[in-house]
C-alpha positions as CSV (number, residue, x, y, z in Angstrom):
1,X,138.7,34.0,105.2
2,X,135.4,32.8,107.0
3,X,134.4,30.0,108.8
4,X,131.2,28.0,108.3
5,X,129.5,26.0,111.0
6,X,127.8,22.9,109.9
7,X,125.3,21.3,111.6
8,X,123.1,18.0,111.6
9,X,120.4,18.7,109.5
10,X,116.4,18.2,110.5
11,X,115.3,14.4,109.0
12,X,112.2,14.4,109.8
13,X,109.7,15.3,113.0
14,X,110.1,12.3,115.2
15,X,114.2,12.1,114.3
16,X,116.3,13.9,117.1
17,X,120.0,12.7,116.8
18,X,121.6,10.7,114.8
19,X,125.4,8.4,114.8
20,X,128.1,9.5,113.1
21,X,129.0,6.4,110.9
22,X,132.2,7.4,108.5
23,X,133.6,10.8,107.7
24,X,134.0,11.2,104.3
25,X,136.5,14.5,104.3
26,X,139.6,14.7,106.4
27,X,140.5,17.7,108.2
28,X,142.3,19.6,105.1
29,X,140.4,18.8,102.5
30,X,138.9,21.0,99.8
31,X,135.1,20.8,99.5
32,X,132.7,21.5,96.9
33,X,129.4,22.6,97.5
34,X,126.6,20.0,97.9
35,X,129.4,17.5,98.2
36,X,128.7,14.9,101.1
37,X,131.3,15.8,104.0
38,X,130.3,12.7,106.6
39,X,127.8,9.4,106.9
40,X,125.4,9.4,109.3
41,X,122.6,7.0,111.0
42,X,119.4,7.0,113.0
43,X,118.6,4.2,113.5
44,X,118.3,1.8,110.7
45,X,118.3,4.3,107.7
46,X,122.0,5.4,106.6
47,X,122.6,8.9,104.7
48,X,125.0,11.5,104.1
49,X,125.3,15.3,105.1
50,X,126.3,17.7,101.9
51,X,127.9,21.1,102.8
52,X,126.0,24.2,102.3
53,X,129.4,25.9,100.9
54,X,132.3,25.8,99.1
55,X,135.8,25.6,101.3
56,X,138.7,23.3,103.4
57,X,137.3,21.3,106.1
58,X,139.4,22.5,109.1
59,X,137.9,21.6,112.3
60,X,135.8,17.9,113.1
61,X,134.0,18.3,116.2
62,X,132.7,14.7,116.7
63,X,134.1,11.4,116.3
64,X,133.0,8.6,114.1
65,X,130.4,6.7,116.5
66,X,129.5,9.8,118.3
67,X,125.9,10.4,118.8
68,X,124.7,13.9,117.6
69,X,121.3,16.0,118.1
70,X,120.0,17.6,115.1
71,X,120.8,21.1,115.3
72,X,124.2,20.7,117.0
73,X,127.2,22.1,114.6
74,X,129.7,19.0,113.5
75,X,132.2,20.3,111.8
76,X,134.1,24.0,110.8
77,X,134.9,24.6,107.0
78,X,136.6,27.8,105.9
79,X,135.7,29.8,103.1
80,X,137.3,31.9,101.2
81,X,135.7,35.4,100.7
82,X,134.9,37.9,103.4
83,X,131.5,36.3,104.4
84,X,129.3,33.1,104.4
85,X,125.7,33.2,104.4
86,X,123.9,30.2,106.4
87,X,120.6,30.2,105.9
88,X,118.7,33.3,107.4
89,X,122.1,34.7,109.0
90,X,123.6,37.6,108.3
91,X,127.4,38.8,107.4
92,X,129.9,37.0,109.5
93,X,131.8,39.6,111.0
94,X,135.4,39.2,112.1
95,X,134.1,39.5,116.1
96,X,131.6,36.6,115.2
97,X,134.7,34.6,113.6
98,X,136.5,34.7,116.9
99,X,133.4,33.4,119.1
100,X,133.3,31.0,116.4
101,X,136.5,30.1,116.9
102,X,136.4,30.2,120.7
103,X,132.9,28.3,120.3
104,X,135.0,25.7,118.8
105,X,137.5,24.7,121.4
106,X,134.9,25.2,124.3
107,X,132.7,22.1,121.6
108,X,136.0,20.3,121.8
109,X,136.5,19.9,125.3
110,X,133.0,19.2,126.1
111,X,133.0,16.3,123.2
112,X,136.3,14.1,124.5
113,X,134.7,11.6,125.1
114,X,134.4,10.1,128.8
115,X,136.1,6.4,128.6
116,X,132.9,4.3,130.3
117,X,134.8,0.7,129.1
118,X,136.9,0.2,132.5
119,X,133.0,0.1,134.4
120,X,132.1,-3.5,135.1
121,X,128.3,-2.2,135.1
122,X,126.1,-1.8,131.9
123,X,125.1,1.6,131.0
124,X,122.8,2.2,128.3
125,X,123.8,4.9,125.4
126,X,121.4,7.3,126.5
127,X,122.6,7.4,129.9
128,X,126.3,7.6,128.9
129,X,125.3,9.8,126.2
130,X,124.0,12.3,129.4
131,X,126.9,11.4,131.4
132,X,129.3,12.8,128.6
133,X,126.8,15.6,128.2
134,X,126.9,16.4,132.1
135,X,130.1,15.7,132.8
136,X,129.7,13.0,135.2
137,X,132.4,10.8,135.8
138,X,132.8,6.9,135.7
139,X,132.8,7.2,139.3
140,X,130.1,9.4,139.7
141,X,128.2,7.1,137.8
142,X,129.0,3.9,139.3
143,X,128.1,5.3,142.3
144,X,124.2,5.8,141.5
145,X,121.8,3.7,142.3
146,X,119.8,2.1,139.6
147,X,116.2,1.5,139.6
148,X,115.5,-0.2,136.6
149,X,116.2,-4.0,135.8
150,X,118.9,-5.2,137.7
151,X,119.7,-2.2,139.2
152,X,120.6,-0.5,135.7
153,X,120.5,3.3,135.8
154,X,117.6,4.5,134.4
155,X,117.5,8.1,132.3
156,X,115.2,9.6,135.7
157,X,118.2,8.0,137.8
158,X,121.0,10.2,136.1
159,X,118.8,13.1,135.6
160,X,117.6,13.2,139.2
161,X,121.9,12.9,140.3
162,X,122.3,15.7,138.4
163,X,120.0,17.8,139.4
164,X,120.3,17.4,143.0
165,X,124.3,17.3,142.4
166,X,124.1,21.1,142.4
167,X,123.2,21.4,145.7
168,X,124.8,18.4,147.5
169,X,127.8,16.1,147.8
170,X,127.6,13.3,145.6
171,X,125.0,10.7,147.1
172,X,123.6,7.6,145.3
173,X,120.4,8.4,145.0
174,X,117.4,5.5,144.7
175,X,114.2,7.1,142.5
176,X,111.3,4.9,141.2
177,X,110.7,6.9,137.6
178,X,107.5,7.4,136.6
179,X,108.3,6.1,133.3
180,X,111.0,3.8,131.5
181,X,113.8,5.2,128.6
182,X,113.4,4.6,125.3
183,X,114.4,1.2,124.7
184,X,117.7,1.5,123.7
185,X,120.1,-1.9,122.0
186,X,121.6,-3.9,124.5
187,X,125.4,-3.0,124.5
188,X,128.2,-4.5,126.0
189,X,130.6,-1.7,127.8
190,X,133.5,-3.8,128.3
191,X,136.1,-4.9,125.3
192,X,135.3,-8.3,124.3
193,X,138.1,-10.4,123.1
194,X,137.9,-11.4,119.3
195,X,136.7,-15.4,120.0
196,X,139.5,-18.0,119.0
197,X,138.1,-20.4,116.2
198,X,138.0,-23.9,117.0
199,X,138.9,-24.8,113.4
200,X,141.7,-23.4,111.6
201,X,139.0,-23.2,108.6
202,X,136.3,-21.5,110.3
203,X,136.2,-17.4,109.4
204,X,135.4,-14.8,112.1
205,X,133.2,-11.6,110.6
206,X,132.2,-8.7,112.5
207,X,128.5,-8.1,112.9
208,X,127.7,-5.0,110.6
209,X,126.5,-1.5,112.3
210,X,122.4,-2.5,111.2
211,X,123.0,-6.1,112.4
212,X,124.3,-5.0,116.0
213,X,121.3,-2.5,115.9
214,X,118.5,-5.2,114.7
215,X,120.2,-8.1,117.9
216,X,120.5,-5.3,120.3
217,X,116.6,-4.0,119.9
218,X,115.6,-8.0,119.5
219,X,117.4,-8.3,123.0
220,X,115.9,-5.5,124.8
221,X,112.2,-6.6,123.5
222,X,112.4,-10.3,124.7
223,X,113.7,-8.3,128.3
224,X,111.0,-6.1,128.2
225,X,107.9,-7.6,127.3
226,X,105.9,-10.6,128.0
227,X,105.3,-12.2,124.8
228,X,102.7,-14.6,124.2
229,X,101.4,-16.1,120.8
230,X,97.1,-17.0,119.5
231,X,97.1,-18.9,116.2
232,X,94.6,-18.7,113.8
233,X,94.0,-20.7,110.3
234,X,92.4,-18.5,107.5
235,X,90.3,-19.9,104.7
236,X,91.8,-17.1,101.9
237,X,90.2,-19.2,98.8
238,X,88.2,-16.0,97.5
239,X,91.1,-13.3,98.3
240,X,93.3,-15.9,95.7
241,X,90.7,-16.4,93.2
242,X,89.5,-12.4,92.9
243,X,93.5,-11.3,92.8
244,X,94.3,-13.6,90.2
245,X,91.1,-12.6,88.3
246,X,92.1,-8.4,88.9
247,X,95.7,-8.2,89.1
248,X,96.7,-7.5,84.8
249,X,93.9,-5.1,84.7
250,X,94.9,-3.5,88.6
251,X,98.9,-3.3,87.2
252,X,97.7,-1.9,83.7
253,X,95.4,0.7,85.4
254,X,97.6,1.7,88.2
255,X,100.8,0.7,86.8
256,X,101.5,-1.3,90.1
257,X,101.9,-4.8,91.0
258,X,98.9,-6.0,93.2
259,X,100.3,-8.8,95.9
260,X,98.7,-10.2,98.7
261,X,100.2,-7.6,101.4
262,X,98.0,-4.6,100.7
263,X,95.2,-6.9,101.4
264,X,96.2,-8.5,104.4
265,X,97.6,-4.9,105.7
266,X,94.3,-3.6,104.8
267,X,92.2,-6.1,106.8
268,X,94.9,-5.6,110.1
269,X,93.8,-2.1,109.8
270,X,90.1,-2.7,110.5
271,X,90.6,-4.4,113.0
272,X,93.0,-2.1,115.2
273,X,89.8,0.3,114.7
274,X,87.5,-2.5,116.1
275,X,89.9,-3.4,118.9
276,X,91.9,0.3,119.9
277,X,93.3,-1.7,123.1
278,X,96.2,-3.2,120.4
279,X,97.0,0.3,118.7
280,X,98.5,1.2,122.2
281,X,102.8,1.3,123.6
282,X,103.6,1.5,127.0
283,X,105.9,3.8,128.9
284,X,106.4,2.9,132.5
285,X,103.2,2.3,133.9
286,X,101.1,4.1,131.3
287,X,99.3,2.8,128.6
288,X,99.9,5.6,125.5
289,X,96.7,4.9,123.2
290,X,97.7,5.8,119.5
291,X,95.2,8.3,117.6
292,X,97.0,7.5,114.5
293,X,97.0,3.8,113.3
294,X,100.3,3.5,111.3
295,X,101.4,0.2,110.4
296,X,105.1,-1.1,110.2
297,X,105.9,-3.6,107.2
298,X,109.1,-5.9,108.4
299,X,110.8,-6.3,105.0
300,X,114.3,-7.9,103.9
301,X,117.1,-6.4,102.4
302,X,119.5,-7.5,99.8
303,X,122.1,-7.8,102.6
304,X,120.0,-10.1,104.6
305,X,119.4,-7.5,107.2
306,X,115.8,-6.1,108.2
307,X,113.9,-2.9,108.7
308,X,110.8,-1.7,109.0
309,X,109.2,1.3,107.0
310,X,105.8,2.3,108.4
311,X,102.2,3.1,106.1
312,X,101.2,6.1,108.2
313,X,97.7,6.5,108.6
314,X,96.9,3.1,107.1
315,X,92.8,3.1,108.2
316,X,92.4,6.5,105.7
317,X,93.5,4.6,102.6
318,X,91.5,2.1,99.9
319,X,92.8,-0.9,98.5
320,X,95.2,0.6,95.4
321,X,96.4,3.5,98.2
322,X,97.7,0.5,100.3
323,X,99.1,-1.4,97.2
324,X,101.2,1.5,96.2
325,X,102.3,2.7,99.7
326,X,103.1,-1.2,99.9
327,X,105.4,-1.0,97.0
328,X,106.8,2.2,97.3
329,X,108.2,1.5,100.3
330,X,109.3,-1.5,99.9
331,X,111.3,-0.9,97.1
332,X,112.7,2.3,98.4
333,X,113.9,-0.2,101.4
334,X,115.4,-2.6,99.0
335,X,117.4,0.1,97.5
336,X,118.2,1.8,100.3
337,X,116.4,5.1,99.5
338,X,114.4,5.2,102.9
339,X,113.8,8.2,104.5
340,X,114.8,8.8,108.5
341,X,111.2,9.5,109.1
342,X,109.7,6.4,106.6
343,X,110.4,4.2,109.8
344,X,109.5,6.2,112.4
345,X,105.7,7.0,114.5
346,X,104.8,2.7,114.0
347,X,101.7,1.6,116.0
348,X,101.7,-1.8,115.2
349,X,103.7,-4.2,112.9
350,X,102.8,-6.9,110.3
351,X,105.5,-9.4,108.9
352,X,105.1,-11.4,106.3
353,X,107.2,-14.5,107.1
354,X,105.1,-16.9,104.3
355,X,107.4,-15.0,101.9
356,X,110.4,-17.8,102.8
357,X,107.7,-20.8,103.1
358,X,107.0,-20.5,106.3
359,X,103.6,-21.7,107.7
360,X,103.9,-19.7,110.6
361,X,106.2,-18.0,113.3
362,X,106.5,-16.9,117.0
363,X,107.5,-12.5,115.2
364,X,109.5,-10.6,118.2
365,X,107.6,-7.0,119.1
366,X,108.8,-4.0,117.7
367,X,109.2,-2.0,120.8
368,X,107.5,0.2,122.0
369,X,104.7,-1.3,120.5
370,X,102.5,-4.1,122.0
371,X,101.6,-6.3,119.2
372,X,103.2,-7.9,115.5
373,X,101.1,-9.9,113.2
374,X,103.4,-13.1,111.1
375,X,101.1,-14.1,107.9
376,X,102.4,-17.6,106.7
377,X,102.5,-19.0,103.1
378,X,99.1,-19.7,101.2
379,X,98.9,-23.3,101.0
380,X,96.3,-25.9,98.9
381,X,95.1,-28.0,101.2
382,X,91.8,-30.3,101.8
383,X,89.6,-29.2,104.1
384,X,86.1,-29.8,105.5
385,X,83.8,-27.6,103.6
386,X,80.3,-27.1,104.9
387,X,76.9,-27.3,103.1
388,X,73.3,-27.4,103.7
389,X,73.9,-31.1,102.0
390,X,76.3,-32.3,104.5
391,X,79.8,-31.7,104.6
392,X,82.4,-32.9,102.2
393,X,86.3,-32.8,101.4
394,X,87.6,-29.8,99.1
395,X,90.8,-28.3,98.2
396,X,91.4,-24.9,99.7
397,X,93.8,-22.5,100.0
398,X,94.1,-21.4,103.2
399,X,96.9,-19.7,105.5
400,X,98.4,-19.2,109.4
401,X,98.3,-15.5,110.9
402,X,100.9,-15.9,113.8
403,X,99.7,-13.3,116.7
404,X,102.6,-12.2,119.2
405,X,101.4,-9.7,121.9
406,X,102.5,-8.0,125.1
407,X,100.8,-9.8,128.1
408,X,101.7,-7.3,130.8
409,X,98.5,-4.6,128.8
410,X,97.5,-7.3,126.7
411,X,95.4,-10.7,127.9
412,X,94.7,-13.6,125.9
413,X,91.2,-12.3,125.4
414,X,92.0,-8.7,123.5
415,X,94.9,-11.0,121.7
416,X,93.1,-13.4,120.4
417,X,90.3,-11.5,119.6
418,X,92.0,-9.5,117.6
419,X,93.6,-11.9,114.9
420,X,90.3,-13.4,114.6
421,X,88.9,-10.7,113.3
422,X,91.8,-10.5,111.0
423,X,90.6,-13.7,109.8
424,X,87.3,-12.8,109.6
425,X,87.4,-9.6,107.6
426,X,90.0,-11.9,105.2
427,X,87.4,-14.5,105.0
428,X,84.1,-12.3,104.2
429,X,86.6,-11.1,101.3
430,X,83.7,-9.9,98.3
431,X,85.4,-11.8,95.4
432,X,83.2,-9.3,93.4
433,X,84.8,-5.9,95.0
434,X,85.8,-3.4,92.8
435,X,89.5,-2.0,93.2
């Protein structure tokens, strides 16, 4: 017999850890190769981890809900045979076995998880995540003074305790970090009693892993940044007429639908080119400016949930690129085929809340970014059209692009500036392009 150490595979360059979410195999059960032993999550995208061999699941070193770094081995299957080969390892040799198994019990210890729910103060899953990591206690923890908003501890704060814990009694230690954590959801620590319904009719429903996710980041952006909205009406007459004229020849041609979202995406790109200061996020008090402009498309799934896959290099690509990165990946979002790394690396957002009839909307920042551009619904309606004549009344179609920025890097002057020349590149649309 051999023993087989499976770990969290690589998902992509930007993707370090990821939630355990269900374990499909108990402890005992026979697996094939290939076959998919847990569930995992990073974030919004959901997928499975195969085993690399054939053999009985014996030993599960994390929980369901624990978070886990790529890299980090998850579970122990034995094998039958006198060897396994892991890729680019050599013969597991019965002195290897026993560290392996020794390995296995120290990996047990240091995963029990540390019980944070008694703490009346809110700690963020990072820095409980390094608590259980350090082996800081909930006293220790408690006893730290926070820097961040409210007194939270801050990722610096815990690092800095245990650091200079080493050397010194336990002091609470006040440090002003250089820079802020990742955002991370907003999470209650304390066990929240199941509410009591009001009518004996009414039905009580769990929020679903994706929805906690989506209210927790929604949360921490409203906490976070100062948002403030520009409006702008856009006169899209010619963008309608020339897709209407182009779009069974465009589909026949590139066997893809052409809607209005390539377009628009297209035109958002320019303009992060003309205006840099909105391709930008913010950590701490620095200002990061993007060399890459990739742009995040907000789009809703079956469920009624939302995620955002991201066009990476959006400036580098003509009009049928953007069409088919449009609808690859937003049918690979409907079906739940995303990537971990198709919603990673986003400079800036667009969402396109016109696709429900709305006219426009006040669109929440997708952190750590500083901007998110709503287009509303394309609507016939009169307007006053200028001539060397005179002016008269015409029927146009025209639409609202709904601007939502982050006024502690971004003033009204960048903002607005910005969605109007949105508008401007949307209304010098050359009804005689080629595609």
């Amino acid at each position: 017999m051999a023993k087989f150490e499976l770990k969290l595979p690589k998902m992509g360059e930007s993707v370090a850890e990821a939630t355990i979410t269900n374990w499909l195999k108990n402890v005992g059960d026979t697996i094939a190769m290939d076959e998919a032993v847990l569930e995992i999550a990073t974030d919004k995208v959901d997928s499975e981890v195969p085993s690399e061999v054939s053999g009985v699941l014996v030993e599960q070193l994390f929980g369901k809900d624990d978070v886990v770094k790529v890299g980090q081995t998850i579970a122990i299957i034995e094998t039958e045979g006198g060897s396994v080969e892991a890729p680019k390892t050599a013969e597991v040799a019965a002195p290897i076995v026993a560290e392996v198994a020794k390995t296995v019990e120290v990996a047990k210890e240091n995963v029990a998880p540390a019980d944070f729910s008694g703490s009346d103060k809110f700690f963020s899953p990072l820095v409980k995540n390094i608590a259980k990591e350090e082996g800081v206690s909930v006293a220790e923890l408690e006893s730290i003074s926070g820097s961040g908003k409210d007194g939270r501890v801050t990722k610096e704060d815990i690092l800095n305790f245990v650091k200079n814990r080493t050397s010194q009694p336990v002091v609470a230690q006040t440090v002003t970090p250089v820079a802020q954590p990742i955002i991370q959801p907003v999470q209650s620590t304390t066990t929240s009693a199941v509410p009591v319904s009001v009518n004996g009719g009414d039905e009580i429903v769990e929020m679903d892993r994706m929805r906690k996710l989506i209210s927790g980041y929604m949360v921490a952006s409203v906490q976070t940044s100062a948002h403030v909205q520009s409006f702008i009406e856009v006169d899209v007459t010619n963008i309608v007429k020339w897709r209407d004229k182009v779009k069974g020849a465009f589909e026949k041609r590139e066997g893809e639908k052409l809607t209005f979202t390539p377009i628009m995406m297209e035109a958002v790109a320019k303009a992060l080119k003309d205006f840099p200061g909105m391709n930008i996020s913010v950590d701490g008090d620095y200002i990061i400016k993007k060399k890459n402009i990739n742009l995040g498309m907000a789009a809703a799934l079956p469920n009624g949930n939302l995620i955002v896959p991201v066009i990476k290099n959006a400036d580098q690509l003509n009009l049928v690129g953007m069409a088919k990165a449009v609808n690859d990946l937003g049918n690979r979002a409907k079906a739940g085929k995303l990537k971990p790394d198709d919603t990673q690396g986003g400079t800036y957002t667009v969402t396109n809340v016109g696709t429900f009839g709305s006219v426009f909307g006040t669109p929440i920042i997708n952190q750590p970014q500083v901007g998110i551009l709503a287009l509303g619904a394309i609507r016939k309606v009169p307007a006053v059209i200028e001539t060397p004549e005179g002016d008269f009344i015409g029927i146009r179609q025209k639409m609202f692009l709904s601007h939502s920025y982050d006024h502690r890097v971004v003033d009204g002057a960048l903002g607005g500036s910005f969605v109007k020349r949105v508008a401007e590149y949307l209304e010098a649309f050359d009804v005689n392009r080629e595609y």
